[in-house]
MIDOSE-1310 file (N, C-alpha, C; in nm, 2 decimals, decimal comma, always signed):
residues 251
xxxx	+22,20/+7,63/+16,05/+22,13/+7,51/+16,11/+22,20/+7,38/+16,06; +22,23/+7,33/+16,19/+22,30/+7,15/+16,12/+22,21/+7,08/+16,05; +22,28/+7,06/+15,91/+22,19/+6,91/+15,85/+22,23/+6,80/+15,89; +22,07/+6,76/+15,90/+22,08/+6,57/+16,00/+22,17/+6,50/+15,93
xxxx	+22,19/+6,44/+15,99/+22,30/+6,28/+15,90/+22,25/+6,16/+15,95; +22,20/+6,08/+15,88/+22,12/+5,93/+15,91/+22,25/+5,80/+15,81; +22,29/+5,73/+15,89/+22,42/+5,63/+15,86/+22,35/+5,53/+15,91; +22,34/+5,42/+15,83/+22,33/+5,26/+15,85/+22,42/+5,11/+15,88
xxxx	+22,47/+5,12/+15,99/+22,55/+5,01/+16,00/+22,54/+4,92/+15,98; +22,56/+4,82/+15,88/+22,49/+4,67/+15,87/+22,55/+4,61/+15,92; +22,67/+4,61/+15,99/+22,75/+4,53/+16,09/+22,75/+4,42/+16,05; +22,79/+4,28/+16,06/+22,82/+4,13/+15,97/+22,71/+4,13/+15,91
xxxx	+22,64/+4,19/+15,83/+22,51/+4,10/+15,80/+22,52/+4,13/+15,60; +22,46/+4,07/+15,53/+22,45/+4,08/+15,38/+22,57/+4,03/+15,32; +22,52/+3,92/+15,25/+22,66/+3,89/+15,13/+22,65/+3,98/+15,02; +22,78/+3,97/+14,87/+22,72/+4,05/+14,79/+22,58/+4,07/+14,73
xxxx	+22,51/+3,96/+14,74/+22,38/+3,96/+14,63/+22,26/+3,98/+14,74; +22,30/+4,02/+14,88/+22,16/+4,02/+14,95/+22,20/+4,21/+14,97; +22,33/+4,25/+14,93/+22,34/+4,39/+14,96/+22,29/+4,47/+14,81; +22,33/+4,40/+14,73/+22,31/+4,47/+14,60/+22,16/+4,47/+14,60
xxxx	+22,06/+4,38/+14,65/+21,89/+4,47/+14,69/+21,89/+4,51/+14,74; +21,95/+4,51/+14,89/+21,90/+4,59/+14,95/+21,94/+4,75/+14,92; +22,05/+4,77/+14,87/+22,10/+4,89/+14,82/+21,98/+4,93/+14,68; +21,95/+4,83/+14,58/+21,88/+4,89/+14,51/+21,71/+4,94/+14,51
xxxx	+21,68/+4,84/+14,62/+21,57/+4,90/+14,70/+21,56/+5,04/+14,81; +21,64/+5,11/+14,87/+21,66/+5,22/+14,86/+21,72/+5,33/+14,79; +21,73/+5,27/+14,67/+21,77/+5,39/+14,58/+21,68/+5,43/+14,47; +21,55/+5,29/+14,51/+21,40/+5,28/+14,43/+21,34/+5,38/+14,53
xxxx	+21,34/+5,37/+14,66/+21,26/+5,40/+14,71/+21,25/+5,55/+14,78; +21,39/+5,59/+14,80/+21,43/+5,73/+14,79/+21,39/+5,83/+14,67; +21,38/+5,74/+14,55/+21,38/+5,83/+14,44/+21,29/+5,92/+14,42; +21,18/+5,91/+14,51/+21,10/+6,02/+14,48/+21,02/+6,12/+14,61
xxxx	+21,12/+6,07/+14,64/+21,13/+6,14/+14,80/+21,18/+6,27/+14,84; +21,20/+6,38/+14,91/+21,25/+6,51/+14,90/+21,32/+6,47/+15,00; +21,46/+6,43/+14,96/+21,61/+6,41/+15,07/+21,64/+6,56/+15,17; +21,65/+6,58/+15,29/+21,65/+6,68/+15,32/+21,80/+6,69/+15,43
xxxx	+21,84/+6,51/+15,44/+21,96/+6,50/+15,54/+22,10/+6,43/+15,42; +22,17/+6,39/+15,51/+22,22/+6,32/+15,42/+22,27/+6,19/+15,51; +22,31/+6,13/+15,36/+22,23/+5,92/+15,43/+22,33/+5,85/+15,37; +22,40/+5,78/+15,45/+22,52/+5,68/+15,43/+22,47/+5,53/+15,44
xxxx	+22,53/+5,46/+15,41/+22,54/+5,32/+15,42/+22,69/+5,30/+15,46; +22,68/+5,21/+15,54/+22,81/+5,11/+15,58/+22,77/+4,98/+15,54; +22,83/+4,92/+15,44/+22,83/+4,73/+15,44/+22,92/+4,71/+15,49; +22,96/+4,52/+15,50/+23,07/+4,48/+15,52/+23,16/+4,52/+15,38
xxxx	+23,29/+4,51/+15,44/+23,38/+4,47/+15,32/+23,41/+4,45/+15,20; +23,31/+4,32/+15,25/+23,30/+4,23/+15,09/+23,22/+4,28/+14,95; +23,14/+4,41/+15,00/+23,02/+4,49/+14,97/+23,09/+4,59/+14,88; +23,16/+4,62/+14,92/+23,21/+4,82/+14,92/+23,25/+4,81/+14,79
xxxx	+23,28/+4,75/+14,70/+23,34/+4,83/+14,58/+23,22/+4,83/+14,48; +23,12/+4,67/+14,50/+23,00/+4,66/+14,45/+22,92/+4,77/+14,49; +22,91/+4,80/+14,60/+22,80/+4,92/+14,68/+22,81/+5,06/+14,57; +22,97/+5,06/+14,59/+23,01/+5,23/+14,54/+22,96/+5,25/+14,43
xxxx	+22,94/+5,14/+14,29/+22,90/+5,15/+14,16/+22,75/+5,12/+14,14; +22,72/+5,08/+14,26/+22,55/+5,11/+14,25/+22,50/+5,24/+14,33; +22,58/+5,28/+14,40/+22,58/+5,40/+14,43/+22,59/+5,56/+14,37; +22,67/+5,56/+14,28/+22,77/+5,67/+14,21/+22,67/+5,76/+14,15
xxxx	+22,50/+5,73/+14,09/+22,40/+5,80/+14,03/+22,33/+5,86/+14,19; +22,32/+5,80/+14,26/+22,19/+5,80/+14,39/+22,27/+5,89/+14,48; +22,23/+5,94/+14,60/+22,20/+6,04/+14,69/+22,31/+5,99/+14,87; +22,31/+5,88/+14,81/+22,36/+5,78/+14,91/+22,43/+5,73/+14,89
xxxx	+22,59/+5,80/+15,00/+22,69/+5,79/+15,07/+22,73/+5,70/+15,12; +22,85/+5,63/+15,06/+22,92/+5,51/+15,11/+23,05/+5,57/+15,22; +23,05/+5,46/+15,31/+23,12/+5,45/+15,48/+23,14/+5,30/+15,48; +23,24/+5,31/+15,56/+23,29/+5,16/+15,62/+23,29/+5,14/+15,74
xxxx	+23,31/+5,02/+15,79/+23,22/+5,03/+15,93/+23,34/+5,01/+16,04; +23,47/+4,98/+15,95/+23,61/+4,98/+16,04/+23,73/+5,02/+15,96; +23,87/+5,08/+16,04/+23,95/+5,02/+15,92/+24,08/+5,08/+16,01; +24,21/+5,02/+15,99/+24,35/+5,03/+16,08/+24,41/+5,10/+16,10
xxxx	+24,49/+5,15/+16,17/+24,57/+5,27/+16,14/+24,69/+5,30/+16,09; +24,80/+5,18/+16,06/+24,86/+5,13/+15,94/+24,81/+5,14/+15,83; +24,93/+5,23/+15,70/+24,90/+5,20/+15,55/+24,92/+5,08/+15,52; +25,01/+4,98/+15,54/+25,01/+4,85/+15,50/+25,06/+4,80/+15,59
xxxx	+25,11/+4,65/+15,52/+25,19/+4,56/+15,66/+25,13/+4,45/+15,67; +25,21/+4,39/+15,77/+25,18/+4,24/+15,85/+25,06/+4,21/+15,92; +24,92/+4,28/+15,86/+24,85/+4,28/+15,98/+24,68/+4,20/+15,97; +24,75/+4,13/+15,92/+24,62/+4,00/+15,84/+24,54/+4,04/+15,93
xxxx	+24,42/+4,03/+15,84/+24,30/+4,08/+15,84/+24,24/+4,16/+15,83; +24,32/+4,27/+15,85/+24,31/+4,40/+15,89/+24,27/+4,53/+15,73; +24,22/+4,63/+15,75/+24,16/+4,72/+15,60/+24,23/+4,90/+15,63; +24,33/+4,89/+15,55/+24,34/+5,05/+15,56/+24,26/+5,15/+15,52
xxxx	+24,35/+5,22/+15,51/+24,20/+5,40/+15,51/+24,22/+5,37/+15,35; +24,40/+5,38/+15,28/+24,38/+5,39/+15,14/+24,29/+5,30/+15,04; +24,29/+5,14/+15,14/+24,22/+5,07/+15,03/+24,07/+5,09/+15,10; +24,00/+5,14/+15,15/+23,86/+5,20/+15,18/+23,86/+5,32/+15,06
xxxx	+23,96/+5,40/+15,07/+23,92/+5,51/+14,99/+23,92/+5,49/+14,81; +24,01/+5,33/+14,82/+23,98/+5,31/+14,68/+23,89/+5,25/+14,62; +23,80/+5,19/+14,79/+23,64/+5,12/+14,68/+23,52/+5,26/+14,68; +23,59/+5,37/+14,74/+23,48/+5,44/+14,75/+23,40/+5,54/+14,83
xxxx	+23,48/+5,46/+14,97/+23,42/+5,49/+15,06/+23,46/+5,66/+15,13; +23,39/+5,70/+15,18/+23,38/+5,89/+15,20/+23,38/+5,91/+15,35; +23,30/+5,78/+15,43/+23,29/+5,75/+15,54/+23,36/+5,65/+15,62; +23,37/+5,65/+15,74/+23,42/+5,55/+15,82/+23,36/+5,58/+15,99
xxxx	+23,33/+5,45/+16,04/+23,26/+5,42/+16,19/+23,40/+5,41/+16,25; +23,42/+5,45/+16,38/+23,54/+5,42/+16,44/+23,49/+5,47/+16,54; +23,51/+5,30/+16,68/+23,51/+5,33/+16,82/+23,39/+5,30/+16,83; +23,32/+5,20/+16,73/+23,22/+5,18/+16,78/+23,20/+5,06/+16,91
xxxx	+23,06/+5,02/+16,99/+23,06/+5,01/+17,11/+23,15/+4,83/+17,13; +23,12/+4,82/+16,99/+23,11/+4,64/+16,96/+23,29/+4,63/+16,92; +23,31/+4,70/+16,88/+23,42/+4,74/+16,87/+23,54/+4,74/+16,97; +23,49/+4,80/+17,07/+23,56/+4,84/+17,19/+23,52/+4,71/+17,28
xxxx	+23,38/+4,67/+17,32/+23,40/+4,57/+17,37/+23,41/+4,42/+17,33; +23,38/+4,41/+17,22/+23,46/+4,28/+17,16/+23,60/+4,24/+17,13; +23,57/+4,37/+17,07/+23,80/+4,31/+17,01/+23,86/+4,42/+17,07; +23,83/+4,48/+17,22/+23,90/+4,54/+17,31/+23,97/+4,64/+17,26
xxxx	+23,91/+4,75/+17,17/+23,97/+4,82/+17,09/+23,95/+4,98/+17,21; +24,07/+5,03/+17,26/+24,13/+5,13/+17,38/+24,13/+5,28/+17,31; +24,08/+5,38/+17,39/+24,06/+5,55/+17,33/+24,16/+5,55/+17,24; +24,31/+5,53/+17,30/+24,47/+5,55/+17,22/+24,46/+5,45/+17,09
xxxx	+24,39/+5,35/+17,06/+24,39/+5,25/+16,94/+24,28/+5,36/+16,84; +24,15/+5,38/+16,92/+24,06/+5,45/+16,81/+24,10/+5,60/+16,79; +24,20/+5,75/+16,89/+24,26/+5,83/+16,84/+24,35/+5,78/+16,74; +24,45/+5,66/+16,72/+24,54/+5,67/+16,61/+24,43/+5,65/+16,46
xxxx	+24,35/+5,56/+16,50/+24,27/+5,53/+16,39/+24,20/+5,69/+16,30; +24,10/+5,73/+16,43/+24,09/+5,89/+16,38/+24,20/+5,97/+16,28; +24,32/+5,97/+16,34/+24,40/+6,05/+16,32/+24,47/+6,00/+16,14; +24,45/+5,86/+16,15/+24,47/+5,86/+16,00/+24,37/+5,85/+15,85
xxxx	+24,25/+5,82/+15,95/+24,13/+5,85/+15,86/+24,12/+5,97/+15,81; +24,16/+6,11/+15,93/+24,17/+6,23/+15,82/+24,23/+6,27/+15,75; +24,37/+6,21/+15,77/+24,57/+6,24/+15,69/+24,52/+6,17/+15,55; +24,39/+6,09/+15,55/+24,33/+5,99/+15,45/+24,27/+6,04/+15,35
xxxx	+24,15/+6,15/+15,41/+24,06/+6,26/+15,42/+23,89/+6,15/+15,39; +23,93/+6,05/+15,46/+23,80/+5,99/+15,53/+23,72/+6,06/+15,65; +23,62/+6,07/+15,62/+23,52/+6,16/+15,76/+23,45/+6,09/+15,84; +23,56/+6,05/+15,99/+23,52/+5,97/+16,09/+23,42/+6,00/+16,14
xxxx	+23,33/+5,91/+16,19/+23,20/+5,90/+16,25/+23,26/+5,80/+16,40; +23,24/+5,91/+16,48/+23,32/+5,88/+16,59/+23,23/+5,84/+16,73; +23,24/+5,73/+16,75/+23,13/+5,65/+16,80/+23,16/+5,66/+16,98; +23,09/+5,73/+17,09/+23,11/+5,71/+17,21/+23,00/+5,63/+17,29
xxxx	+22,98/+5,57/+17,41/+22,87/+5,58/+17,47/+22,93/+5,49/+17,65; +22,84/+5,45/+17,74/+22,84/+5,42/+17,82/+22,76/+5,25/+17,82; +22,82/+5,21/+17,93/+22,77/+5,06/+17,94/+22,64/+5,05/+18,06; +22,53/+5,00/+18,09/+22,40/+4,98/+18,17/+22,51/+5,01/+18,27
xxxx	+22,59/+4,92/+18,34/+22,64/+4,93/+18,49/+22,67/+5,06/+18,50; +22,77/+5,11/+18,36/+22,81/+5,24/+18,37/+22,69/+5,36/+18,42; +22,62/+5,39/+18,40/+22,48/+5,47/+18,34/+22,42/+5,44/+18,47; +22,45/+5,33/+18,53/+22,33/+5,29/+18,67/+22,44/+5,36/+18,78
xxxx	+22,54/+5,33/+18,75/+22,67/+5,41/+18,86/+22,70/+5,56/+18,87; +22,62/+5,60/+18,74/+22,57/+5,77/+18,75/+22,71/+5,84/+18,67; +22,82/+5,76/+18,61/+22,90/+5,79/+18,58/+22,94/+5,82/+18,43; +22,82/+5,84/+18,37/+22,78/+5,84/+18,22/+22,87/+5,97/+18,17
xxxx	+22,83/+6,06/+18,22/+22,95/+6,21/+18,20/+23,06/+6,17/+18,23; +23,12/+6,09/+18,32/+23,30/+6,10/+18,32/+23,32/+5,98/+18,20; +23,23/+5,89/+18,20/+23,31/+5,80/+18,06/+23,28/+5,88/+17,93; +23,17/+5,96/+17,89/+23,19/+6,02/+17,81/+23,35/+6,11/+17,81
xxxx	+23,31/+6,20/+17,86/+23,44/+6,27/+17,89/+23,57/+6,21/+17,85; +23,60/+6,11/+17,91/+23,73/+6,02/+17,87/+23,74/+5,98/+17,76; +23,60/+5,93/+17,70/+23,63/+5,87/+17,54/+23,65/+6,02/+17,42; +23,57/+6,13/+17,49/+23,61/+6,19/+17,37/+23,73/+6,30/+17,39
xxxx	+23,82/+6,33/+17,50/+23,90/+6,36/+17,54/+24,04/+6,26/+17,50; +24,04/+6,16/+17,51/+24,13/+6,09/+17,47/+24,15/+6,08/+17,32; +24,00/+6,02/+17,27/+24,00/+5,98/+17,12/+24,05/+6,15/+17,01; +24,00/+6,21/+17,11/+24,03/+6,34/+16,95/+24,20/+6,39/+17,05
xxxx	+24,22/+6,33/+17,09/+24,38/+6,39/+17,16/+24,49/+6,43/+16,99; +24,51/+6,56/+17,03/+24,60/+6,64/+16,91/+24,56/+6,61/+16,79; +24,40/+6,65/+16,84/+24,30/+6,64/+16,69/+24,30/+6,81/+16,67; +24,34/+6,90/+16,57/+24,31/+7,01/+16,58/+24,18/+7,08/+16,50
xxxx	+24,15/+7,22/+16,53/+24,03/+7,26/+16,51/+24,00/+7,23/+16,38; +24,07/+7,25/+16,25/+24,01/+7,23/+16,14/+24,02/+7,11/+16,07; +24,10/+6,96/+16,18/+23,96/+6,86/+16,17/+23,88/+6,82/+16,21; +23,93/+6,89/+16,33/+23,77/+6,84/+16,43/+23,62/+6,87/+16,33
xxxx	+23,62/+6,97/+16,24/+23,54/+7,01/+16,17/+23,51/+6,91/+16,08; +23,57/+6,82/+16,04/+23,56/+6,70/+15,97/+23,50/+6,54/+16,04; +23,48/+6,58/+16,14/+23,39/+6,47/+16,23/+23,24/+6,46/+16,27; +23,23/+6,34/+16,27/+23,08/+6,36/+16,32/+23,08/+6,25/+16,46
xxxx	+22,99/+6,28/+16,57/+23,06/+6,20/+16,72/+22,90/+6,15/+16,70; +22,91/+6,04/+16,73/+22,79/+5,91/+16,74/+22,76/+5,87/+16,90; +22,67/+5,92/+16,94/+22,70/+5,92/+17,15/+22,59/+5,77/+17,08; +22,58/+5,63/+17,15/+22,55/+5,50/+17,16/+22,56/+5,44/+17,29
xxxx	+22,42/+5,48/+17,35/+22,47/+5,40/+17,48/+22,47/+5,28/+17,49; +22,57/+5,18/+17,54/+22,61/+5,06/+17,49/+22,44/+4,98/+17,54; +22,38/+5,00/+17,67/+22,28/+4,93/+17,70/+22,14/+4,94/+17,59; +22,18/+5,02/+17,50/+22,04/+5,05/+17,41/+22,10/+4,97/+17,27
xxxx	+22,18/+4,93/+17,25/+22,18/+4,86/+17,11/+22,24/+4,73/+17,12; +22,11/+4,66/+17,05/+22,06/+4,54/+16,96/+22,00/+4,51/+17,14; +21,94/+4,55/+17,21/+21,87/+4,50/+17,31/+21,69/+4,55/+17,28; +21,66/+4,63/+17,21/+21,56/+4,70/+17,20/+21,53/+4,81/+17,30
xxxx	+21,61/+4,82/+17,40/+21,60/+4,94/+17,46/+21,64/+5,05/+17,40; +21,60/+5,17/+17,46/+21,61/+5,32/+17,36/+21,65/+5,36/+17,49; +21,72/+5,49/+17,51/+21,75/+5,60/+17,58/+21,62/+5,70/+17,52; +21,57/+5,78/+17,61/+21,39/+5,86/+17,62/+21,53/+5,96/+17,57
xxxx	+21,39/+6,03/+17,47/+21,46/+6,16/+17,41/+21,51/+6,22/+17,49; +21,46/+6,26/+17,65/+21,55/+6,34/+17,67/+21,65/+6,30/+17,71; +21,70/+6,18/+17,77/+21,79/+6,06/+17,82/+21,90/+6,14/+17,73; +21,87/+6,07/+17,61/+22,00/+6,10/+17,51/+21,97/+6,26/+17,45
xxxx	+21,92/+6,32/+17,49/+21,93/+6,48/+17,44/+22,02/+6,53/+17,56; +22,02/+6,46/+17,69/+22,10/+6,54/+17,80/+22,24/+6,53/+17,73; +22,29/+6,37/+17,70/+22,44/+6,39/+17,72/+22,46/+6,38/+17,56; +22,37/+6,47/+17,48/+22,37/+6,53/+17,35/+22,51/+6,67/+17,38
xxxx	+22,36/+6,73/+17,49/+22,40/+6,88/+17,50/+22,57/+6,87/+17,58; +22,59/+6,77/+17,64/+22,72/+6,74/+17,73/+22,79/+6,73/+17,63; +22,79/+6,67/+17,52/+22,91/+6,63/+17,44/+22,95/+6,74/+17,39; +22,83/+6,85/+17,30/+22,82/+6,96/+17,25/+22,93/+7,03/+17,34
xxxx	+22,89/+7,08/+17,47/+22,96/+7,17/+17,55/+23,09/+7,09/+17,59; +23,09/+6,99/+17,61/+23,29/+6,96/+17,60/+23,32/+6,99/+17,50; +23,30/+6,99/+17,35/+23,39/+7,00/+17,25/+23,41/+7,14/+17,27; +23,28/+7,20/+17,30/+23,28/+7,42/+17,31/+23,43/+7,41/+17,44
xxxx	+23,43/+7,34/+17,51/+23,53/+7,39/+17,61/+23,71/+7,30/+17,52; +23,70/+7,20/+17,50/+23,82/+7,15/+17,41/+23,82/+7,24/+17,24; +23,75/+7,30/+17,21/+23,81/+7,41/+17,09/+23,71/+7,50/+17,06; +23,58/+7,53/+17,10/+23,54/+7,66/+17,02/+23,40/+7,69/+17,05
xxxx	+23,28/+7,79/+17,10/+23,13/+7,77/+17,04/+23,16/+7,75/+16,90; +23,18/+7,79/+16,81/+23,13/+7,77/+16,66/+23,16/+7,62/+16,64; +23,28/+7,59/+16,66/+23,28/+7,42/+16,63/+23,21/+7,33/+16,69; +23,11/+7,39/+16,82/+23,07/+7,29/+16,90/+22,92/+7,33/+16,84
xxxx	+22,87/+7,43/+16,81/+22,74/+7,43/+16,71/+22,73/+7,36/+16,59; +22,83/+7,34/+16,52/+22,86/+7,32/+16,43/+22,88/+7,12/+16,40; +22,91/+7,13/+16,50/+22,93/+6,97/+16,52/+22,83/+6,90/+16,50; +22,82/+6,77/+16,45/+22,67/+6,70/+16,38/+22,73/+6,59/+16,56
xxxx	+22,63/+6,55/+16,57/+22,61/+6,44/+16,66/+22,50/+6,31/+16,66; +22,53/+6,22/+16,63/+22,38/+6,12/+16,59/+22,36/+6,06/+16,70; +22,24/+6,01/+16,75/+22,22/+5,93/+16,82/+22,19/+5,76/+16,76; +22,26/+5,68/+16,78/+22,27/+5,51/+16,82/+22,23/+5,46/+16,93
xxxx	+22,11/+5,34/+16,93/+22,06/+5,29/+17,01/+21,95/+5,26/+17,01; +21,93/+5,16/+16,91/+21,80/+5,08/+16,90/+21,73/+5,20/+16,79; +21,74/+5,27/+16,71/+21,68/+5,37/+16,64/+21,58/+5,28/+16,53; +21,42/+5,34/+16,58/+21,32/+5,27/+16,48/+21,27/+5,37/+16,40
xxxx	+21,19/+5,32/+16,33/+21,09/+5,42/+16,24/+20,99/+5,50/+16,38; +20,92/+5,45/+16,49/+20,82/+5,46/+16,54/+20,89/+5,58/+16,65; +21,02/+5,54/+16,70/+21,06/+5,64/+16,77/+21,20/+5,76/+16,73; +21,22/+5,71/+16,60/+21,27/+5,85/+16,54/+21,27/+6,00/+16,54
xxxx	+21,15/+6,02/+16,47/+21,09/+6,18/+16,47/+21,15/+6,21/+16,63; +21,09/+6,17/+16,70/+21,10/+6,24/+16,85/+21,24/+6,25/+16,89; +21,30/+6,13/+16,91/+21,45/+6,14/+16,87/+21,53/+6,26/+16,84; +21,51/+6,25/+16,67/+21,58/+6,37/+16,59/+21,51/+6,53/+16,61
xxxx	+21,37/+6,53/+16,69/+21,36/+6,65/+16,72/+21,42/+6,74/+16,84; +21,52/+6,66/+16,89/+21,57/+6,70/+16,99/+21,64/+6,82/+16,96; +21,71/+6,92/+17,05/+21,77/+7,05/+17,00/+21,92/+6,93/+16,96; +22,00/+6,89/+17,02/+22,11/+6,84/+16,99/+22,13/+6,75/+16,93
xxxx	+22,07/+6,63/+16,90/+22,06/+6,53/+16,81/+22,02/+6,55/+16,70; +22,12/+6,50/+16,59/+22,14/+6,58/+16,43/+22,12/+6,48/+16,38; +22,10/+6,36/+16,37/+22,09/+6,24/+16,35/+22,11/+6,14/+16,35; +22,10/+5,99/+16,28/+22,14/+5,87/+16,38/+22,17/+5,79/+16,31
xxxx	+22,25/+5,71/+16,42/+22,35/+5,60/+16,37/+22,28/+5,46/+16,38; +22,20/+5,40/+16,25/+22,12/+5,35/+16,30/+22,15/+5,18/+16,26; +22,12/+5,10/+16,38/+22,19/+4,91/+16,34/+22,05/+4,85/+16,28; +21,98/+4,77/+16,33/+21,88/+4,67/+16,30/+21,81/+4,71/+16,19
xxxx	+21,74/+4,83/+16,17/+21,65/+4,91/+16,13/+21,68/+4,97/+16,00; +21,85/+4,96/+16,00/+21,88/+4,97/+15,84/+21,88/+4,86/+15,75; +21,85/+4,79/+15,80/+21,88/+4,59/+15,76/+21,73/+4,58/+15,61; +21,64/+4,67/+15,65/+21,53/+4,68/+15,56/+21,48/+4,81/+15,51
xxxx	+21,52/+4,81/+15,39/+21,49/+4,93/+15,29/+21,33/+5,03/+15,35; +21,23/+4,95/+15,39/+21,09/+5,01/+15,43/+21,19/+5,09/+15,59; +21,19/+5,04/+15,66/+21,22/+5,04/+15,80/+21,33/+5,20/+15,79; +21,47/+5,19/+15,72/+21,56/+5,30/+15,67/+21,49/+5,39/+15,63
xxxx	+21,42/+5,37/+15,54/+21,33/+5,47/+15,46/+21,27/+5,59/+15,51; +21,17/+5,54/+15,61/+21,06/+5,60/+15,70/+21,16/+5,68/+15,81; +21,32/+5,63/+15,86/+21,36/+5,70/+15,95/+21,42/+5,79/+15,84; +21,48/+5,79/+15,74/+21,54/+5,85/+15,63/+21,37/+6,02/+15,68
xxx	+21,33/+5,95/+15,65/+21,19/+6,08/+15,62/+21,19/+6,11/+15,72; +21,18/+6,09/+15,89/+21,14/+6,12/+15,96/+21,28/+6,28/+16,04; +21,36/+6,20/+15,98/+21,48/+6,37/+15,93/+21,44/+6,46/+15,87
């Protein structure tokens, strides 16, 4: 049976001293809890080396929420896989929705990124979904299809085993809309059965998949009881230790 995976993007939000509670408040607040998934955090940046040493006793998995596909270079601004993996981090978000539509980041930009997060042995959290027009145009399977057909291009089977695919439909996050369990359990089971047809049943059982998109305490459980949804990639609702917590349990 797949164990759930619950990841918290905090996306721009917390300087060091508003991360360092909120990190120490779920590490209060987990503590006497029976963990049964396993639970990441992403901060920004500026967070991660602090995060990882308040981390290192607790249960809870540090990720980063971007990073280049260049070891080094000319590329101000920019965070490789090696200096992620030297504050700590185990995880990495790539291809997420904000991502793709803000700074125009293309399948071929997030496959190279994949591809060196593993040569890294960072474990991508590989982020797909569809936009409202998309989804009203009925064409939610062919954009799927394309993003994870391109993104894992001459990805082979025993990394694909090292990935976790985050389906986010673009219309459901930070708007408060949710895709209905079964909504997102259909193109759960879709992603499932393309990866069975691009390498394997066992790797395609095997595969964790979270759902992203407005993920609360209140509509969780139902969520994660879906047969294909393993757990979730969750934005707003990790921002407060109570709020994380309750979806943390409801895994």
């Amino acid at each position: 049976m797949r164990k759930k995976v619950i990841a918290g993007n905090w996306k721009m939000n917390n300087d060091l001293s508003e991360s360092q509670n909120l990190i120490s408040k779920l590490i209060s607040g987990l503590s006497n809890e029976k963990v049964n998934c396993d639970v990441i955090v992403c901060p920004p940046f500026t967070s991660l080396s602090e995060a990882n040493s308040l981390l290192k006793k607790s249960i809870i998995k540090l990720g980063a929420q971007n990073m280049y596909f260049e070891e080094n270079g000319a590329f101000t601004g920019e965070i490789s896989a090696s200096m992620l993996k030297n504050t700590g981090c185990e995880y990495v978000i790539l291809g997420h929705s904000e991502r793709r539509t803000i700074f125009g980041e293309t399948d071929q930009v997030i496959n190279k990124k994949i591809k060196k997060a593993l040569q890294s042995n960072l474990l991508p959290i590989f982020c797909v979904g569809e936009s409202l027009q998309e989804r009203e145009s009925e064409v939610t399977n062919d954009i799927i299809k394309r993003q994870i057909t391109e993104g894992l291009k001459n990805i082979s089977s025993a990394e694909m085993q090292k990935i976790i695919i985050a389906y986010e439909p673009v219309w459901a996050i930070g708007t408060g809309k949710t895709a209905s369990p079964q909504q997102a359990e259909d193109v759960h089971a879709f992603i499932r059965g393309l990866v069975k047809s691009l390498y394997s049943n066992e790797i395609a059982e095997e595969l964790v998949i979270q759902y992203g998109g407005s993920v609360k305490p209140d509509n969780a459980k139902e969520l994660l009881s879906q047969k294909d949804i393993d757990g979730a990639l969750v934005g707003g609702a990790c921002l407060k230790s109570e709020s994380f917590i309750e979806i943390i349990k409801a895994a």
